[in-house]
MMTF fields as JSON, N, C-alpha, C and O atoms, coordinates in Angstrom:
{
  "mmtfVersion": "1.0.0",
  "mmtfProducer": "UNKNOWN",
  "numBonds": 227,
  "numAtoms": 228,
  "numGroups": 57,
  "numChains": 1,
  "numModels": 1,
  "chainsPerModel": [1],
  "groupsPerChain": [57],
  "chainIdList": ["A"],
  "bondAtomList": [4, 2, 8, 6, 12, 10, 16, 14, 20, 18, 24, 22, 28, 26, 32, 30, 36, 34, 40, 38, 44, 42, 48, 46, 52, 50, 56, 54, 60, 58, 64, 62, 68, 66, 72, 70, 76, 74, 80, 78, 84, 82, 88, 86, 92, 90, 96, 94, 100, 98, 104, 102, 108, 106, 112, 110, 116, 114, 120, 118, 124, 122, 128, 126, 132, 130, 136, 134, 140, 138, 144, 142, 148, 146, 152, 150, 156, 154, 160, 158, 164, 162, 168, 166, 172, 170, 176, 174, 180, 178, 184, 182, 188, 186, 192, 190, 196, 194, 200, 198, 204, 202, 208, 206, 212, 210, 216, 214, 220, 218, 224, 222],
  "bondOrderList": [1, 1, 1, 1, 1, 1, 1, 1, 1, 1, 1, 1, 1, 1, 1, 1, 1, 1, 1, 1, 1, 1, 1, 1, 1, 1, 1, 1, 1, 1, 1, 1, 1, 1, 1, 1, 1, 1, 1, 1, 1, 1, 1, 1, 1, 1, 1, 1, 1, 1, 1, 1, 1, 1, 1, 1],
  "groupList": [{"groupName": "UNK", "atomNameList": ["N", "CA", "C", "O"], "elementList": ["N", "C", "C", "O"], "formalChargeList": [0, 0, 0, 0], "bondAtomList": [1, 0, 2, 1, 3, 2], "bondOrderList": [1, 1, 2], "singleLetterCode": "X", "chemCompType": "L-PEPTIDE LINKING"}],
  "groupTypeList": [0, 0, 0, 0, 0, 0, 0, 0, 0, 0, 0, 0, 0, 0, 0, 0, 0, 0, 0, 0, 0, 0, 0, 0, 0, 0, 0, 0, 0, 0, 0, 0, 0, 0, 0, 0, 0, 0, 0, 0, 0, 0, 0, 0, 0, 0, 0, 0, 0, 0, 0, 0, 0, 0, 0, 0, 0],
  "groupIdList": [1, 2, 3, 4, 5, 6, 7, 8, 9, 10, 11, 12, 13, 14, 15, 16, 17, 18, 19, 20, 21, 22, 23, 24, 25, 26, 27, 28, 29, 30, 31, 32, 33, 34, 35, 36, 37, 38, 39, 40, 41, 42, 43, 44, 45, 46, 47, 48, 49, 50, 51, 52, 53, 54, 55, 56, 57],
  "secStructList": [7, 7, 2, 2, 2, 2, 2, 6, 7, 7, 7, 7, 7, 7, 7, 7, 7, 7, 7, 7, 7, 4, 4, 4, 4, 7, 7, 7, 2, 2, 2, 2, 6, 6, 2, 2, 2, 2, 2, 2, 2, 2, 2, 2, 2, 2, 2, 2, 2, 2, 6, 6, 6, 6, 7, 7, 7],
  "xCoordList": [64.528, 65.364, 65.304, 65.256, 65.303, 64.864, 66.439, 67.306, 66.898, 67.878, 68.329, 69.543, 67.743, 68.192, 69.279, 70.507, 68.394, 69.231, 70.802, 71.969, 70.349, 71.564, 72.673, 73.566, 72.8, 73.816, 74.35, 75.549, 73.652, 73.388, 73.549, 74.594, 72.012, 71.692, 70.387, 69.477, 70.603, 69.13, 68.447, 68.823, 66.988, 65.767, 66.088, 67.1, 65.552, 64.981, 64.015, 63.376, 63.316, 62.281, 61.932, 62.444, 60.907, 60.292, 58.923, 58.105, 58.492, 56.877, 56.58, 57.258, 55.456, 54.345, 53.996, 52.796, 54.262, 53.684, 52.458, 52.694, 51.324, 50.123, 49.975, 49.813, 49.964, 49.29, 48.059, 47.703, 47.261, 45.831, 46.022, 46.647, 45.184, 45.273, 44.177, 44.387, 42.7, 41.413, 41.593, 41.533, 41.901, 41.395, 42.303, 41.775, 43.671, 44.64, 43.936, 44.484, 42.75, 42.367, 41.614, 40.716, 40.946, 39.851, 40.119, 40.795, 39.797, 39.931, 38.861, 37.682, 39.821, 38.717, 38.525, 39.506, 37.322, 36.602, 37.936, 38.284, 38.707, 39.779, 40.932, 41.908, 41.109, 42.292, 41.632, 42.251, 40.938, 40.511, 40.13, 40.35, 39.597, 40.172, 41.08, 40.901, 42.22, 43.402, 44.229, 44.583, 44.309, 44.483, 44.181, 45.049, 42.733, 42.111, 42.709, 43.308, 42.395, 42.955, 44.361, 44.629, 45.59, 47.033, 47.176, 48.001, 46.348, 46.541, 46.317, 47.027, 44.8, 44.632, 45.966, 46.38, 46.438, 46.825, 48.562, 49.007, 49.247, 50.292, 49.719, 50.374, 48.325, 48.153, 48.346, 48.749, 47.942, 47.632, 49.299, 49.775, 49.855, 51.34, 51.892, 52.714, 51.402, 52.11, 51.738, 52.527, 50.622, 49.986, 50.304, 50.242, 50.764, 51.076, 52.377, 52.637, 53.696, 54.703, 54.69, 55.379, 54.027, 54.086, 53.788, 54.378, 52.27, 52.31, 53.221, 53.316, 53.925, 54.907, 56.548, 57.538, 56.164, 57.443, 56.529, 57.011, 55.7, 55.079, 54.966, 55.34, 54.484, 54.067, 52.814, 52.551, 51.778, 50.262, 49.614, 49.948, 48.535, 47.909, 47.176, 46.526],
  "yCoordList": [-24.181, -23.075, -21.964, -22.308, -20.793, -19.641, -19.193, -19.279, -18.813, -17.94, -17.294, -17.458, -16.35, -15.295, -16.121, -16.056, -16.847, -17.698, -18.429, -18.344, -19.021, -20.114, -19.227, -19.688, -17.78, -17.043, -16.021, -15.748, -15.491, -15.336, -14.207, -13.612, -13.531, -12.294, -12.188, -12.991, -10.894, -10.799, -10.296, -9.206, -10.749, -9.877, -8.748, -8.46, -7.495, -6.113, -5.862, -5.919, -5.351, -5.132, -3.414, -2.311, -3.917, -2.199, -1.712, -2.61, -0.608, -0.444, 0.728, 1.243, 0.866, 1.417, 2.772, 2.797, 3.88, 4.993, 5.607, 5.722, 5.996, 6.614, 7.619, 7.327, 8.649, 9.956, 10.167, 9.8, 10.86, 10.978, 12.495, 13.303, 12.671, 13.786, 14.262, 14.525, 14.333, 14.41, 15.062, 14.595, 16.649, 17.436, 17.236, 17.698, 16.44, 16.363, 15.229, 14.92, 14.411, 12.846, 13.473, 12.641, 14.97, 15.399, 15.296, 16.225, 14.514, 14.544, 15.143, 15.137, 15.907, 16.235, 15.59, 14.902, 15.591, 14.807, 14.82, 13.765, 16.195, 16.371, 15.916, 16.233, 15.233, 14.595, 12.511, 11.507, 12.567, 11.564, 10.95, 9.738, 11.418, 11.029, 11.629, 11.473, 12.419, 12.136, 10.469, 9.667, 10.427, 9.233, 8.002, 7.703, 7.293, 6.721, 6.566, 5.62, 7.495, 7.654, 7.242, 6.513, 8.089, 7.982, 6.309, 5.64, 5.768, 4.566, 3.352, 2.347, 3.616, 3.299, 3.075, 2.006, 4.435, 4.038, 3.519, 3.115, 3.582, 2.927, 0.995, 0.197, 0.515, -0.463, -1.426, -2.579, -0.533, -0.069, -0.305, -1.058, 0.41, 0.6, -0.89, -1.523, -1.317, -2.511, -3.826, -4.657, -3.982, -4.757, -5.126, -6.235, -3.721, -3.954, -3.937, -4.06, -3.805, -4.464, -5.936, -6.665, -6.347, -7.893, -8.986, -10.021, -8.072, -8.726, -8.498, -9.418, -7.489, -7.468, -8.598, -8.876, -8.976, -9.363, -11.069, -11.763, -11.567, -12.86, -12.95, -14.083, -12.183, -12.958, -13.056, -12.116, -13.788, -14.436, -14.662, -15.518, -13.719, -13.602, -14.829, -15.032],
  "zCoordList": [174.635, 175.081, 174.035, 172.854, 174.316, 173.714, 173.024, 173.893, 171.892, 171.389, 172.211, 172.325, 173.11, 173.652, 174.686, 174.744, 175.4, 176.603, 175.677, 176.061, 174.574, 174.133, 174.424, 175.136, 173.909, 173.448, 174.681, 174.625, 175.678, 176.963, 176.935, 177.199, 176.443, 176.276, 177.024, 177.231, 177.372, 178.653, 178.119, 177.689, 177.786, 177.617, 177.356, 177.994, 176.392, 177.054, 177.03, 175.979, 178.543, 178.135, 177.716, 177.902, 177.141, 177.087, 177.226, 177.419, 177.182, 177.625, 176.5, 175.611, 176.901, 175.633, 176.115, 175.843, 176.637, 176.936, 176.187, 174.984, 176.523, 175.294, 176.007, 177.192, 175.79, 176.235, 175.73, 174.61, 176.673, 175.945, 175.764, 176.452, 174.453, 174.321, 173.278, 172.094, 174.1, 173.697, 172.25, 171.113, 172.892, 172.085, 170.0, 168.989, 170.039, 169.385, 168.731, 167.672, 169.069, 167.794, 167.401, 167.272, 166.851, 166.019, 164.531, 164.09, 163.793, 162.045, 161.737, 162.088, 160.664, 159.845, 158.461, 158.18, 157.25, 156.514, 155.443, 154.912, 155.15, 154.378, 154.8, 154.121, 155.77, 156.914, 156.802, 157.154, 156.497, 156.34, 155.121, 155.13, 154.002, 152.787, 152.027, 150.819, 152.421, 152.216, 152.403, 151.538, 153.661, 154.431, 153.242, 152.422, 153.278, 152.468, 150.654, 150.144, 150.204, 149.093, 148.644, 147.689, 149.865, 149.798, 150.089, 149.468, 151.023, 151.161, 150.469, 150.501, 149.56, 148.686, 147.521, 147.071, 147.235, 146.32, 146.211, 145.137, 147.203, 147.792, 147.709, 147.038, 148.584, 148.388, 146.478, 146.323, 145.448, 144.147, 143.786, 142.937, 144.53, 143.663, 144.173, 143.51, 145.291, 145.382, 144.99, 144.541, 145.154, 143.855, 142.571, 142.04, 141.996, 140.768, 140.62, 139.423, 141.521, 141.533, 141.742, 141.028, 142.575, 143.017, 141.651, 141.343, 140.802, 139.646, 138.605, 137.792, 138.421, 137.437, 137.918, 137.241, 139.344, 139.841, 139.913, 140.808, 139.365, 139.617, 140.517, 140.823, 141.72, 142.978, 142.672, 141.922, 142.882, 142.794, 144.069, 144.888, 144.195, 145.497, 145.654, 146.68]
}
C-alpha cells in the first residue's frame, strides 16, 4: 500500500507542457562556454567542499 493511500490523500497529477520554439534553441559559441566553464566550476566548488567536509568519492 502506497503512503499516499494509508493517509487518504489523492494523487496529483500533473503534466509537462514544451513549447517549441525553433528559432529561441540557437546558442551561440559564447553562450556555450560560458555554460561549460560556470558549470565546471560550481562542480569544482563542490568537490572541494565535500573534501574539506570528509565526504570520499
Amino acid at each position: 500500500m502506497k503512503f499516499s493511500q494509508r493517509i487518504g490523500e489523492k494523487p496529483i497529477k500533473t503534466e509537462l507542457q514544451i513549447n517549441s520554439m525553433d528559432d529561441d534553441l540557437r546558442v551561440d559559441f559564447e553562450d556555450a562556454k560560458y555554460m561549460l566553464v560556470s558549470c565546471s566550476a560550481f562542480i569544482n566548488y563542490l568537490v572541494m567542499k565535500a573534501t574539506k567536509s570528509g565526504i570520499k568519492f
